[in-house]
C-alpha positions in Angstrom: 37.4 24.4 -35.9 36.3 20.7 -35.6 38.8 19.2 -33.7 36.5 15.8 -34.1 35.8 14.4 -37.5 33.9 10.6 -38.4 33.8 9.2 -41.3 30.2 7.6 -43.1 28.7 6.8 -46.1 30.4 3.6 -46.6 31.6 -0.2 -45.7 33.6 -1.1 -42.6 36.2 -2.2 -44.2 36.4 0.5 -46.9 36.5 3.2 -44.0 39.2 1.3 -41.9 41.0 1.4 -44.8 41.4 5.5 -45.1 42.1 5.5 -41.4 45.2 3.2 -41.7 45.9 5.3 -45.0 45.5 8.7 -42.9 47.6 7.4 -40.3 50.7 6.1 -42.4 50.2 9.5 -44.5 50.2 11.5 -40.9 53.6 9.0 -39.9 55.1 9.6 -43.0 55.2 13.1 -41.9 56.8 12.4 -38.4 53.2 13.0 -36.2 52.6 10.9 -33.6 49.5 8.6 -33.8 47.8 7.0 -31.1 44.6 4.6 -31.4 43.5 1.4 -32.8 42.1 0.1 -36.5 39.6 -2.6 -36.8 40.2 -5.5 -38.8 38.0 -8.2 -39.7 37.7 -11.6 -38.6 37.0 -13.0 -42.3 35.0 -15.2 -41.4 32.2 -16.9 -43.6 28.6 -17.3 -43.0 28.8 -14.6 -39.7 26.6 -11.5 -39.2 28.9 -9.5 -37.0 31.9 -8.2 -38.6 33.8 -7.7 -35.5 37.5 -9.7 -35.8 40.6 -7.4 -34.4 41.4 -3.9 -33.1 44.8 -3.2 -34.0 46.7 -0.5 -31.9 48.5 2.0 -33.8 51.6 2.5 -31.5 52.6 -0.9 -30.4 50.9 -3.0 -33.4 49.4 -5.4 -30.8 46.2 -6.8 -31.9 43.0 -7.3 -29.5 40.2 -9.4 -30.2 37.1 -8.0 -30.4 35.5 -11.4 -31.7 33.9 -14.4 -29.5 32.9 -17.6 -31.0 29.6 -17.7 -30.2 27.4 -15.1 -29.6 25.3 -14.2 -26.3 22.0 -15.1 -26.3 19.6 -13.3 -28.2 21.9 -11.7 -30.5 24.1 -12.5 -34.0 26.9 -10.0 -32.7 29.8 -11.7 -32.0 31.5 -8.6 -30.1 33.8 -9.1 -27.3 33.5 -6.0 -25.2 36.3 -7.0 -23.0 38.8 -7.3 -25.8 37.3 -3.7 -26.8 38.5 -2.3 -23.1 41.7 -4.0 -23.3 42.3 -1.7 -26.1 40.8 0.9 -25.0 42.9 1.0 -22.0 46.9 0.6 -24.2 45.5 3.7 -26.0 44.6 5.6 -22.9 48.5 6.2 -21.9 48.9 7.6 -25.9 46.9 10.0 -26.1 48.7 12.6 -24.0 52.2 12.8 -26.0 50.0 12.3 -29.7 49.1 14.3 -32.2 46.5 13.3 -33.0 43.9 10.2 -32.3 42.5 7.6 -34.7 39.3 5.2 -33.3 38.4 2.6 -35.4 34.6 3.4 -34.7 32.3 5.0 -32.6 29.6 2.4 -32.3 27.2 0.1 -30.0 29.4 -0.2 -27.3 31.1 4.0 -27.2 27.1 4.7 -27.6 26.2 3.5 -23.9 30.0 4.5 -22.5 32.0 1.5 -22.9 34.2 -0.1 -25.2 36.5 2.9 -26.6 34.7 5.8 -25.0 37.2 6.5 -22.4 39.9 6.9 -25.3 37.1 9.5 -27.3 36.8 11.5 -23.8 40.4 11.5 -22.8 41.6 12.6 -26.3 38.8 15.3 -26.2 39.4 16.6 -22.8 43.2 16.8 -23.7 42.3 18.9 -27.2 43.5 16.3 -29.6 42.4 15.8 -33.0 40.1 12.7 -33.7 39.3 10.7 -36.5 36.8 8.1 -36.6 34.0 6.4 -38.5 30.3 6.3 -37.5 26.9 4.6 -38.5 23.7 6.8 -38.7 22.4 4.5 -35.5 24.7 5.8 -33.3 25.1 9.5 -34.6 23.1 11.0 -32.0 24.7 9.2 -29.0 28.4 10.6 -30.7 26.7 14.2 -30.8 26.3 14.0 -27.2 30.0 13.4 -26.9 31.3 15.6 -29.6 28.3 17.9 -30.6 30.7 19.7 -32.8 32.0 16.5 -34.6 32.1 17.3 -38.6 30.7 14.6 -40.6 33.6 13.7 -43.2 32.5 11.7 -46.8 34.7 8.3 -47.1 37.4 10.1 -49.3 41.2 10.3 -49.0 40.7 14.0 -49.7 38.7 15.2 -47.0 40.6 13.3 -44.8 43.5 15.4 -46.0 41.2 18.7 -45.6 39.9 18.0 -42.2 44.0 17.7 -41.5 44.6 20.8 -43.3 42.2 22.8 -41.6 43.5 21.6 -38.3 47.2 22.5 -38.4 46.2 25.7 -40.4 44.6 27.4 -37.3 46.8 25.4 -34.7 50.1 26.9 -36.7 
């Protein structure tokens, strides 16, 4: 059974989207949901993405943005506002059904950001859903070496689920 499923194969904002569809499907049904979703900043002329992370629970929104970027880089993440996250999901997990993280990316790949949320939900047997890029596959593998590799569809979202409760029934 893969308890750990990430979504590829498309846009950010095209994945984020079945996660916050998965999650009012899952609420709908009266599970319990902990994690965050990532919004954008919609910004123009930027090369980093990275606006929001919303948490699932509370609805409380944490910027993952900074105006101007570090030195040396175009990414305009804020790894603090990423902890700060990271750290309102932490006391979720436990009494949730299952888990939803926005991403498993740059800052999950060398243990920060929300890897302490991925560990916790895996060391307490909770379902996760997530997205991934190809760059940072390897680095979620070592995390999560059973972690199935979902297509950005609605439907295997929904078969991932079904597979789950089937052999927890």
């Amino acid at each position: 059974m893969h308890r750990f499923a990430a979504l590829g194969g498309a846009d950010g904002p095209r994945l984020q989207a079945l996660l916050a569809a998965a999650v009012a499907e899952w609420k709908a049904a009266g599970l319990r949901v902990a994690g965050v979703i990532a919004g954008a900043h919609n910004l123009p002329n930027r090369a980093c993405s990275a606006g929001f992370l919303r948490d699932i629970g509370s609805g409380k929104a944490y910027s993952m943005f900074v105006e101007a970027p570090p030195a040396g880089t175009s990414c305009h993440l804020n790894a603090t506002g990423v902890e700060g996250a990271c750290a309102a999901v932490l006391g979720q997990i436990t009494d949730s059904d299952v888990v939803v993280l926005s991403k498993f990316g740059k800052l999950e790949a060398v243990g920060g950001g929300l890897a302490p949320a991925f560990a916790a939900a895996i060391a307490a047997g909770k379902p996760v859903l997530t997205t991934i890029s190809d760059l940072h596959r390897a680095a979620c593998h070592g995390l999560a070496p059973d972690a199935l590799r979902l297509p950005a569809d609605a439907a295997a979202i929904r078969d991932w689920w079904a597979e789950i409760t089937t052999l927890t029934a």
